[in-house]
Structure formats: structure tokens, C-alpha cells
C-alpha positions in Angstrom: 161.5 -68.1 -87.6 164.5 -66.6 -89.2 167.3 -64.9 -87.5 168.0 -61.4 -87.8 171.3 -62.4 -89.8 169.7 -65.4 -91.4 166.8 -62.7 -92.6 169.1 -60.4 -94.3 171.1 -63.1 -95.8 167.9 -64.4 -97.5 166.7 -60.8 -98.5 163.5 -60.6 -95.7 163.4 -57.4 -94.7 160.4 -56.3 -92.4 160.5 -53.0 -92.0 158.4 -51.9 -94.7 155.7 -54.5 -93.8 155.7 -54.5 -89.7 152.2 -53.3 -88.2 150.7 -52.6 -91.7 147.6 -54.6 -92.7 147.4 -57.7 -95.3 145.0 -59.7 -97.4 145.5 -62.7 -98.8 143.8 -64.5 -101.4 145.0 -68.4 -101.4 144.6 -70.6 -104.8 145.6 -74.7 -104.7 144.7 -77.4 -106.7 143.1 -79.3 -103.9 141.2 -78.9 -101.0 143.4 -78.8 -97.9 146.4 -76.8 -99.7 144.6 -73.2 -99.5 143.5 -74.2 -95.5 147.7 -74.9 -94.8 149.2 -71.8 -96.9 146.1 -69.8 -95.3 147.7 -70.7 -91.6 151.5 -70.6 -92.7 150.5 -67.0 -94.0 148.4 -66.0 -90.0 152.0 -67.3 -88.4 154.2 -65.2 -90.8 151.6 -62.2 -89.9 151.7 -62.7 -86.4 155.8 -62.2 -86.4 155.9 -59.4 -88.8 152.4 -58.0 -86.4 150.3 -57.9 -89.5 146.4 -56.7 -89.5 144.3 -59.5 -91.4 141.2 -59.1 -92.0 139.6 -62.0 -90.5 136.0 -61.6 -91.5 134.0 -62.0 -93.7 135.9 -65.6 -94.7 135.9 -66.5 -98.6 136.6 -69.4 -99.8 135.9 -70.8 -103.4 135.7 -74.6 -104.5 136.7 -73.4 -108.1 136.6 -77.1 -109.4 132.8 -77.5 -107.9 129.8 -76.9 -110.5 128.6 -74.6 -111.6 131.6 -73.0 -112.8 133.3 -70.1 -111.4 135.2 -68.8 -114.2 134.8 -68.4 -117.8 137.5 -69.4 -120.7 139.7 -66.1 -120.0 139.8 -66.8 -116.2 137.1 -64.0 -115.1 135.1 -64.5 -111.8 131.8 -65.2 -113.2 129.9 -66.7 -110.5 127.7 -64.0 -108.6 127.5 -65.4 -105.3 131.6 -65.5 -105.1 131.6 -62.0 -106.7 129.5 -60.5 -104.0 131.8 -62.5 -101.0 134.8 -61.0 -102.5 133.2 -57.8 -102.7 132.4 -58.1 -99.2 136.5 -59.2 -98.1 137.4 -56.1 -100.4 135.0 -53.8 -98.8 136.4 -55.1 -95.1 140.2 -54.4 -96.0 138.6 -50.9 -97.1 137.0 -50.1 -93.8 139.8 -51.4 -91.8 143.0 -49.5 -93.2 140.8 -46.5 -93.1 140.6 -47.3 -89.1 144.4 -47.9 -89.1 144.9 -44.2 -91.0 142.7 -42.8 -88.5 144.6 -43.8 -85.4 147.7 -41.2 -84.7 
């Protein structure tokens, strides 16, 4: 991890994202590249004390058939739509827990 100087020297700053909750959604070429940046993202969480939402997981194999987007890049597949929905509805119902608590 970065120093407190090293930090400031690189523009970090933390303070605006300590103890506040994330979500992340990961996009790589390949099959293993969403996995690493998907980790690299839980250790950068765990030193700013992030809230991920761990459950439900999504994860989309947009180069599998059928196909998951159309020509303009919009979700089309129904079965990916309803896990996002899901994730979205998770980050919902936790930062309303984390608003709740004094």
C-alpha cells in the first residue's frame, strides 16, 4: 500500500471514500482478467474499509452465445438482466442498512 506522503503525492485521497459502501462491475477481454481486477479491487476495499456487496455474484461471459448485447451495446440477454437486477437491488438494501445505523 501507499504511504500517507506517497498518497498525497499521487492525488489518493480517502477520506471521502473510508467506511462507505462500493460496487464494482469488472469488464476484460478474457476470462481470468475480471477474476484478478475483481480481487485487486476487495484488497483496495479492505484498506480504504469499504462495504462490498458480496452476494448475489454476477458474472457475464459476454463473448459466449447467445449474445448479450445488441449493436448499440444494450444488455439484451434476460437471464443477465435479472442477475444485475438482483446485485442492484442488494447495493439498494444494504446502504439503506448503513443509513440506518447512527
Amino acid at each position: 500500500m501507499y504511504s500517507s506522503e506517497e498518497r498525497h503525492r499521487l492525488g489518493i485521497s480517502t477520506a471521502k471514500c473510508v467506511g462507505r459502501q462500493a460496487g464494482a462491475i469488472v469488464s476484460t477481454g478474457g476470462g481470468f482478467g475480471g477474476g484478478r481486477a475483481q480481487y485487486h479491487l476487495r484488497q483496495l476495499g479492505v484498506f480504504l474499509d469499504l462495504h462490498f456487496i458480496n452476494k448475489p455474484e454476477f458474472f457475464l461471459n459476454a463473448f459466449q452465445p447467445p449474445a448479450k448485447f445488441d449493436e448499440e451495446g444494450n444488455l439484451i440477454d434476460k437471464e443477465a438482466k435479472e442477475k444485475l437486477k438482483q446485485v442492484l437491488l442488494s447495493l439498494q438494501a444494504f446502504t439503506l442498512r448503513l443509513k440506518a445505523k447512527p
